[in-house]
C-alpha positions as CSV (number, residue, x, y, z in Angstrom):
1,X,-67.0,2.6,-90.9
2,X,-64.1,4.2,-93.3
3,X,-61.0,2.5,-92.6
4,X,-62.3,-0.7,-91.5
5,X,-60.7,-4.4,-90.8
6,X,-57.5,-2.7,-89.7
7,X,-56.0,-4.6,-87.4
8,X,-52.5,-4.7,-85.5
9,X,-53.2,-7.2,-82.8
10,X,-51.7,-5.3,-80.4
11,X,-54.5,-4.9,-77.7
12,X,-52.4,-2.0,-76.1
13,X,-53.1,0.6,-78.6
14,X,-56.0,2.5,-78.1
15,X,-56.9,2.4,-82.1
16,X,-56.9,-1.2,-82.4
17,X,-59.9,-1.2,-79.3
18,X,-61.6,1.7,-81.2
19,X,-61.3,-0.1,-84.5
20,X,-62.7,-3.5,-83.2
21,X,-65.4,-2.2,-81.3
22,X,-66.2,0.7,-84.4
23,X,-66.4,-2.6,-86.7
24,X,-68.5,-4.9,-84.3
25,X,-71.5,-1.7,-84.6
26,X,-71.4,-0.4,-88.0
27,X,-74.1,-2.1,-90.2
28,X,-71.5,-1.1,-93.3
29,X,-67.7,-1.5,-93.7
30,X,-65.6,0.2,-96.0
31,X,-62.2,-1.3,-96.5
32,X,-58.8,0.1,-97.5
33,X,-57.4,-2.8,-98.5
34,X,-58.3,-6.2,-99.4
35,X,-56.7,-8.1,-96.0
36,X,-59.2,-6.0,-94.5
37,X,-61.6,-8.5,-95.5
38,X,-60.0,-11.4,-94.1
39,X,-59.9,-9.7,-90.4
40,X,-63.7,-9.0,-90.7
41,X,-64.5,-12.9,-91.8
42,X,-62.2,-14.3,-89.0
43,X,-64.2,-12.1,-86.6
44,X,-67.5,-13.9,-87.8
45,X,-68.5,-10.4,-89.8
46,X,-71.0,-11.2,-92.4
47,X,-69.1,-10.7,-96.3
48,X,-72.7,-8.6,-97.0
49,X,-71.5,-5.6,-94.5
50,X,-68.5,-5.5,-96.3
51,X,-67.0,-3.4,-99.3
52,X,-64.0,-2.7,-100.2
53,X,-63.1,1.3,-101.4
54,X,-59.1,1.3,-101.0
55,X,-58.1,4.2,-99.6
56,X,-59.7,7.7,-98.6
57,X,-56.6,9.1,-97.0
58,X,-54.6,8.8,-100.0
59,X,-57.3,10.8,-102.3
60,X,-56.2,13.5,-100.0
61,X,-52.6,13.4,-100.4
62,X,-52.9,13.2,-104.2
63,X,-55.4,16.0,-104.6
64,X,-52.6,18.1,-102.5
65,X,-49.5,17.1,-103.3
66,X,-48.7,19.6,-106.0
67,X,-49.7,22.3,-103.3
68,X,-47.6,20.9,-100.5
69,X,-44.2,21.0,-102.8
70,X,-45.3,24.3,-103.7
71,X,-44.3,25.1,-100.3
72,X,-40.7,24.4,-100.5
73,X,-40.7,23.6,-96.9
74,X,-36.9,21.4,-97.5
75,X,-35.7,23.8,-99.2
76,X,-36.7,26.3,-96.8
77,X,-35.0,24.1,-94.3
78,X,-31.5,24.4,-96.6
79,X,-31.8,20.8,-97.7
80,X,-31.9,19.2,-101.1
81,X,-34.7,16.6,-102.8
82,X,-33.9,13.0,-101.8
83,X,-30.8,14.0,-99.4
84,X,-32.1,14.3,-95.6
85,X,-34.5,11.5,-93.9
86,X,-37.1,12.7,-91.8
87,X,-38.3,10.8,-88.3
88,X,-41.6,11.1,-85.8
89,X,-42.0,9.8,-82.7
90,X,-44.7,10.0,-80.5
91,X,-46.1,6.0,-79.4
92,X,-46.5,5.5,-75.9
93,X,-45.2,2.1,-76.4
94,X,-41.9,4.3,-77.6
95,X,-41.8,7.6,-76.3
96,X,-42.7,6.2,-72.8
97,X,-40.2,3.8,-72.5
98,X,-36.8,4.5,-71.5
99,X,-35.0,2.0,-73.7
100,X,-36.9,2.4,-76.5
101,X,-36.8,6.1,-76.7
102,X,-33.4,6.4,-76.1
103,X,-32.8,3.2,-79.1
104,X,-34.3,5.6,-81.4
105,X,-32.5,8.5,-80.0
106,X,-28.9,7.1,-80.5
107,X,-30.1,5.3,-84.3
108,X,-31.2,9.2,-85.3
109,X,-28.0,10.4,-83.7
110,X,-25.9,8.2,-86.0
111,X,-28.1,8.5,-89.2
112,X,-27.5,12.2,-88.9
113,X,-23.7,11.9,-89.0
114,X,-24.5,10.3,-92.6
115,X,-27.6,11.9,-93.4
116,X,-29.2,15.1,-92.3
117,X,-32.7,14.3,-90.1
118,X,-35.8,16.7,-89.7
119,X,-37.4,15.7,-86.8
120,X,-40.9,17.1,-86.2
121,X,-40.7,16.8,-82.4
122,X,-44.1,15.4,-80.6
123,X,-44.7,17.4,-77.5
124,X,-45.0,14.1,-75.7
125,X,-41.7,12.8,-77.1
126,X,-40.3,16.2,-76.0
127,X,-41.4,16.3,-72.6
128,X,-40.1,13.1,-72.0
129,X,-36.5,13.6,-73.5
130,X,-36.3,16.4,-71.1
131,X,-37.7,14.8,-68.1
132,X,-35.1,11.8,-69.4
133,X,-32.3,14.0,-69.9
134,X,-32.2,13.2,-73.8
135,X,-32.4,16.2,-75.5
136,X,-28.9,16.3,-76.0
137,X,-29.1,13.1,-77.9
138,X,-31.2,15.1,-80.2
139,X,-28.1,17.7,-80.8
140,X,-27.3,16.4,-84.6
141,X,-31.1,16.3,-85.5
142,X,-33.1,19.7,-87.3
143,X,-35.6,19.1,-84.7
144,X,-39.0,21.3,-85.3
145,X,-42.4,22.0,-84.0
146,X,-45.1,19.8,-85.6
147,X,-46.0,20.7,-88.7
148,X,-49.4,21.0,-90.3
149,X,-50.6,18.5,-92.7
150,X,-49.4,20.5,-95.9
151,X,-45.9,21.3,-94.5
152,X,-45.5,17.6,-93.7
153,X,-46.0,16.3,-96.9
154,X,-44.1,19.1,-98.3
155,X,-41.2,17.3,-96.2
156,X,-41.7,13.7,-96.4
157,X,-42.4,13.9,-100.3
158,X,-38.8,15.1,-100.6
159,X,-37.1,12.9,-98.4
160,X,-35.0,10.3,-98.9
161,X,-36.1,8.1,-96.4
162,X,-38.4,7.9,-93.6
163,X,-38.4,6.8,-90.2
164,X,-41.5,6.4,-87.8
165,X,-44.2,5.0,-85.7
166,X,-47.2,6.8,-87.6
167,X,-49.6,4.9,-89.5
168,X,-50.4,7.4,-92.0
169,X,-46.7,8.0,-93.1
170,X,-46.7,4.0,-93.8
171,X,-49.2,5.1,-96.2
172,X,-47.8,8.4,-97.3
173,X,-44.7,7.4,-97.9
174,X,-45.8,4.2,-100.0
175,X,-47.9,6.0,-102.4
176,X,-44.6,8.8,-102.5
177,X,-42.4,6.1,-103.2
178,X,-40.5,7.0,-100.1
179,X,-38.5,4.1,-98.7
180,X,-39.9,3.6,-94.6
181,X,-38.9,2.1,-91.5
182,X,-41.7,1.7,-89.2
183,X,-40.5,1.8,-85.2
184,X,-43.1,-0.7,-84.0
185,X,-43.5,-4.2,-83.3
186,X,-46.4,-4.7,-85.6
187,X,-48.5,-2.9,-88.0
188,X,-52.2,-2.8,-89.4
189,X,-51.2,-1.9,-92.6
190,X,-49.0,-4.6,-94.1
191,X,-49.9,-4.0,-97.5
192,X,-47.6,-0.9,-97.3
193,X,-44.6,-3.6,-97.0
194,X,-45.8,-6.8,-99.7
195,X,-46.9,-3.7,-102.2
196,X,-45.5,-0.3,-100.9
197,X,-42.1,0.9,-99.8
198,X,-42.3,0.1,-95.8
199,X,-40.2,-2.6,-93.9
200,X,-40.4,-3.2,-90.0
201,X,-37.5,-2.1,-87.7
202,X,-36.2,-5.6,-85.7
203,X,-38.3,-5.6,-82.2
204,X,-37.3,-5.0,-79.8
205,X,-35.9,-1.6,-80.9
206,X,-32.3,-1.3,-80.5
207,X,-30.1,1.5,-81.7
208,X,-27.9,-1.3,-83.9
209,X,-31.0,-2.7,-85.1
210,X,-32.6,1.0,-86.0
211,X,-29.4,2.3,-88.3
212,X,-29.8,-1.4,-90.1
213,X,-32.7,-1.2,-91.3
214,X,-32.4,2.8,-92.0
215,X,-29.1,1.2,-94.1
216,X,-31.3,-1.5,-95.3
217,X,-33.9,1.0,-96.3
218,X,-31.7,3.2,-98.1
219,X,-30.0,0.9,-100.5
220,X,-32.8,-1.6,-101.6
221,X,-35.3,0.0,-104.5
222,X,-38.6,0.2,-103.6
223,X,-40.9,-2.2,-105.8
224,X,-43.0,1.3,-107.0
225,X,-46.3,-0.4,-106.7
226,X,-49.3,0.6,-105.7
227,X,-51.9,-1.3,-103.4
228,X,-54.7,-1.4,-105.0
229,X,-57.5,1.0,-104.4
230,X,-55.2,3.7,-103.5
231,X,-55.3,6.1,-106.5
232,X,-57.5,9.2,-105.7
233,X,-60.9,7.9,-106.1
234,X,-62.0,5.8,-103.1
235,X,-64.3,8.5,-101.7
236,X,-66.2,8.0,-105.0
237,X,-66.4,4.3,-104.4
238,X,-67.6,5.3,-100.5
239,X,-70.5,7.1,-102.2
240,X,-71.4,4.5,-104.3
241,X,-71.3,2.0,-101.4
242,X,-73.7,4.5,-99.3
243,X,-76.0,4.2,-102.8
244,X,-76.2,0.6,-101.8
245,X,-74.8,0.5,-105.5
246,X,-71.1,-0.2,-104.6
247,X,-70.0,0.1,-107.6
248,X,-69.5,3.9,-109.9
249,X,-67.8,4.4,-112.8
250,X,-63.9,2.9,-111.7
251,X,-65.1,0.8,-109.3
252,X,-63.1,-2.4,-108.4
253,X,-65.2,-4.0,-105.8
């Protein structure tokens, strides 16, 4: 299992079943980061099973990131480097809850009188601003279609800050050195926040509580490092571990 020993604690996502119960039958676990390992030994999973590789998703990113600014997609857009944010929405835990979604809806209404905001728009989140009667919430917003992986990382490697429930862009955006607010109660990545650029929104989400830490986000520096692990080479260290060598030349197991 790539990506094991997440773990949000938060039994009503989907993932966080799929990740336990993916962990509790793989006879080899691959971890992005290192409190990975402490999740697997409080679960009673034998230290043997398990080998930390950092992350496979960032080898992506950095193997494509001179193509995605090629694409110019901000500029495109008629923005400048470092002067929009960009938002996603798309959590059921957000996007199908009245008063969250419309928290978020008001904090992105107000950011955008100080900042402009691309908003890649979820067709989920859409259909339930409509059915909400939201949409005109939305009306300061550059709200899109979903983008493909490329044009998204084209955006968010521009912006100047970024605001979202997604996983990955707690990831993405601390490897880009783009400050993050995460719209969730918890995350499964905290390394993002003691080593990368991401901080948590106050729970439960409120439209004064959103623009703070988008305020918050925006004038503290970011501490520029790293987490370990993540710096383009994990997929070698995932062959290695298959060798039932765990270790190739850069390893840091």
């Amino acid at each position: 299992h790539v990506e094991a020993g997440l773990r949000s604690g938060d039994w009503r996502m989907p993932e966080e079943i799929n990740r336990v119960l993916t962990d509790r039958i793989s006879d080899l676990l691959l971890t992005p980061s290192r409190d990975a390992h402490a999740n697997l030994a409080a679960e009673g999973i034998p230290a043997d099973r398990v080998v930390f590789v950092g992350n496979v998703m960032i080898d992506t990113l950095l193997a494509l990131r001179a193509k995605a600014q090629g694409l110019g997609v901000a500029g495109r857009l008629g923005l400048e480097r470092g002067k929009y944010a960009v938002a996603t929405l798309h959590r059921p835990s957000n996007v199908d809850d009245p008063t969250a979604i419309r928290a978020v809806f008001g904090a992105l209404d107000r950011i955008a009188g100080t900042l402009p905001v691309v908003l890649p728009l979820h067709p989920r989140t859409r259909k339930n601003a409509e059915a909400l009667g939201l949409t005109a919430e939305l009306g300061r917003c550059r709200v899109l279609e979903p983008l493909g992986y490329l044009e998204m990382l084209s955006l968010t490697d521009g912006a100047a800050i970024v605001l979202t429930d997604s996983g990955g862009l707690q990831e993405e955006t601390t490897v880009l050195g783009v400050p993050c607010v995460t719209l969730r109660e918890q995350t499964e990545r905290p390394v993002t926040i003691t080593d990368g650029t991401n901080r948590m929104a106050p729970w439960p989400l409120t439209a004064d509580g959103v623009f703070e830490a988008f305020e918050a986000g925006r004038t503290t520096s970011v501490n520029g490092r790293r987490p370990e692990g993540w710096d383009g080479r994990a997929a070698e260290r995932v062959v290695g571990a298959f060798d039932g060598v765990g270790r190739v030349p850069g390893s840091i197991r």
